[in-house]
C-alpha positions in Angstrom: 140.0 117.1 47.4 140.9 113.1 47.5 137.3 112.3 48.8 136.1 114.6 46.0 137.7 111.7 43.7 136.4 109.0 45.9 133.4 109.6 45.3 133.4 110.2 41.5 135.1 107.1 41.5 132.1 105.7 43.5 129.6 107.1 40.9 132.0 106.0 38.1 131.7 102.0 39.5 127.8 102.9 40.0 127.9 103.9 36.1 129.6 100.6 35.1 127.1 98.7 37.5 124.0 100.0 35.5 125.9 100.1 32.2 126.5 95.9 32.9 123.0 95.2 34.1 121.4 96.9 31.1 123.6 94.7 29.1 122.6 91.3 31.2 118.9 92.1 30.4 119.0 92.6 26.8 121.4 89.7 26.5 118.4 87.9 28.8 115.1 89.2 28.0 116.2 91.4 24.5 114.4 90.4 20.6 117.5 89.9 18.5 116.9 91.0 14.7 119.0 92.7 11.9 119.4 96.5 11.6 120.7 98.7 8.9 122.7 101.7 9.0 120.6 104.2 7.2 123.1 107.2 7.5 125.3 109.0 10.0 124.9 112.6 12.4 127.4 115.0 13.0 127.4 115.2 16.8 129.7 118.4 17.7 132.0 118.2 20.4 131.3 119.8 24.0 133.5 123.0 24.9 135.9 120.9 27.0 137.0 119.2 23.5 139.0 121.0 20.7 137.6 119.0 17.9 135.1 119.8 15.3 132.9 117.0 16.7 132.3 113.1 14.8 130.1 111.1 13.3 127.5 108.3 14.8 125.2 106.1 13.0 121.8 105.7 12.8 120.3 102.3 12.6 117.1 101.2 11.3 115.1 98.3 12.1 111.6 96.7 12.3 110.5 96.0 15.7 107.9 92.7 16.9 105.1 95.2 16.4 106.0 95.8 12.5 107.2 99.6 13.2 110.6 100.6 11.7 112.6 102.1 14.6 116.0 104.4 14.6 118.4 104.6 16.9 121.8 105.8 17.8 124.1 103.7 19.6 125.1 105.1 22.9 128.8 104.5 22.9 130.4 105.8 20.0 134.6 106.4 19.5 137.7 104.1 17.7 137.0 100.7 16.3 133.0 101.5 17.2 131.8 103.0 14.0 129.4 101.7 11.4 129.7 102.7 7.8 126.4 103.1 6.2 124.2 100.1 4.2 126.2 98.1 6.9 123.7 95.0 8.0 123.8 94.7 11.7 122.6 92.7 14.7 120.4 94.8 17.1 119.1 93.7 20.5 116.3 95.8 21.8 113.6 95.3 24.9 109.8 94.5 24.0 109.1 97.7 25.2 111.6 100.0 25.3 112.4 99.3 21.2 114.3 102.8 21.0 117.1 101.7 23.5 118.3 99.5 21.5 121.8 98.4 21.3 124.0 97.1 18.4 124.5 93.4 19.5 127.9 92.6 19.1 130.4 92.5 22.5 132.6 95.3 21.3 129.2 97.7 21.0 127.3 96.0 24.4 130.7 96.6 26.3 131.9 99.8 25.6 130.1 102.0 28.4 130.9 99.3 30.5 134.5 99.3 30.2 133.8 103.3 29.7 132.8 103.8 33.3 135.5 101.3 35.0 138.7 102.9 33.0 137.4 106.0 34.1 136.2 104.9 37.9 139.5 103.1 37.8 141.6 106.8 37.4 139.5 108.5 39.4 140.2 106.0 42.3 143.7 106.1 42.1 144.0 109.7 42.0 142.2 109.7 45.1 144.4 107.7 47.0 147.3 109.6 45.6 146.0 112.9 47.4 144.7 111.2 50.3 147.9 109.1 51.3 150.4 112.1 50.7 151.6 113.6 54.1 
C-alpha cells in the first residue's frame, strides 16, 4: 500500500511540475489585459463532498484578435473568489485565449501550491507505511 502512495505522490510533484511551467509561460510569452467578471456558476460538489457545491466566476475579456472571450479560472476555494463587475488582470497565450488565467500570484499559484500540499501528504504517508516493521 506505501508504494501505492509513492507514486501518487510522484504524480502529485508531476501535477505541480506542469501546473509551474504553465505559469512560467504565461508569465513569459502571455498578452496581459483587463477582464471583467460578468457573473458566477454554481459548480456542485462531486459525491465524495457533502456540500451543496460553490460558486466560480466567469471572466470576460477582449482578446488581440478583437473577440470577447469567457473563462473560468481553474483554481477556485478561500481567499480566490471574484465578486462580479470586479475589473481584473488576465494573462492569456496568443493562441490558446480560453486558458486564460487571472494574473495576480494568489490566482497563478494556487494549483501550484494545490499539487505540492497534496504530493507533500501523500509522500509522507508513504513513508509512514513503508518504514513501519
Amino acid at each position: 500500500m506505501g508504494y501505492v502512495f509513492a507514486v501518487l505522490a510522484v504524480l502529485c510533484f508531476v501535477g505541480a511540475l506542469r501546473s509551474n511551467v504553465r505559469m512560467r509561460e504565461l508569465r513569459q510569452h502571455g498578452i496581459r489585459t483587463s477582464g471583467v467578471v460578468v457573473g458566477q456558476v454554481h459548480v456542485k460538489s462531486d459525491a465524495s463532498s457533502h456540500g451543496d457545491g460553490h460558486w466560480v466566476p466567469v471572466i470576460a475579456f477582449t482578446d488581440m484578435r478583437g473577440q470577447q472571450v469567457e473563462f473560468k479560472p481553474r483554481v477556485t476555494g478561500g481567499g480566490l473568489g471574484l465578486p462580479t463587475g470586479q475589473h481584473v488582470p488576465v494573462v492569456y497565450l496568443p493562441d490558446k485565449p480560453k486558458s486564460a488565467c487571472v494574473d495576480t500570484r494568489r490566482h497563478m499559484m494556487a494549483s501550484v501550491r494545490f499539487w505540492l500540499l497534496v504530493g507533500v501528504i501523500e509522500a509522507f504517508v508513504a513513508v509512514l507505511i513503508l518504514v513501519q516493521p
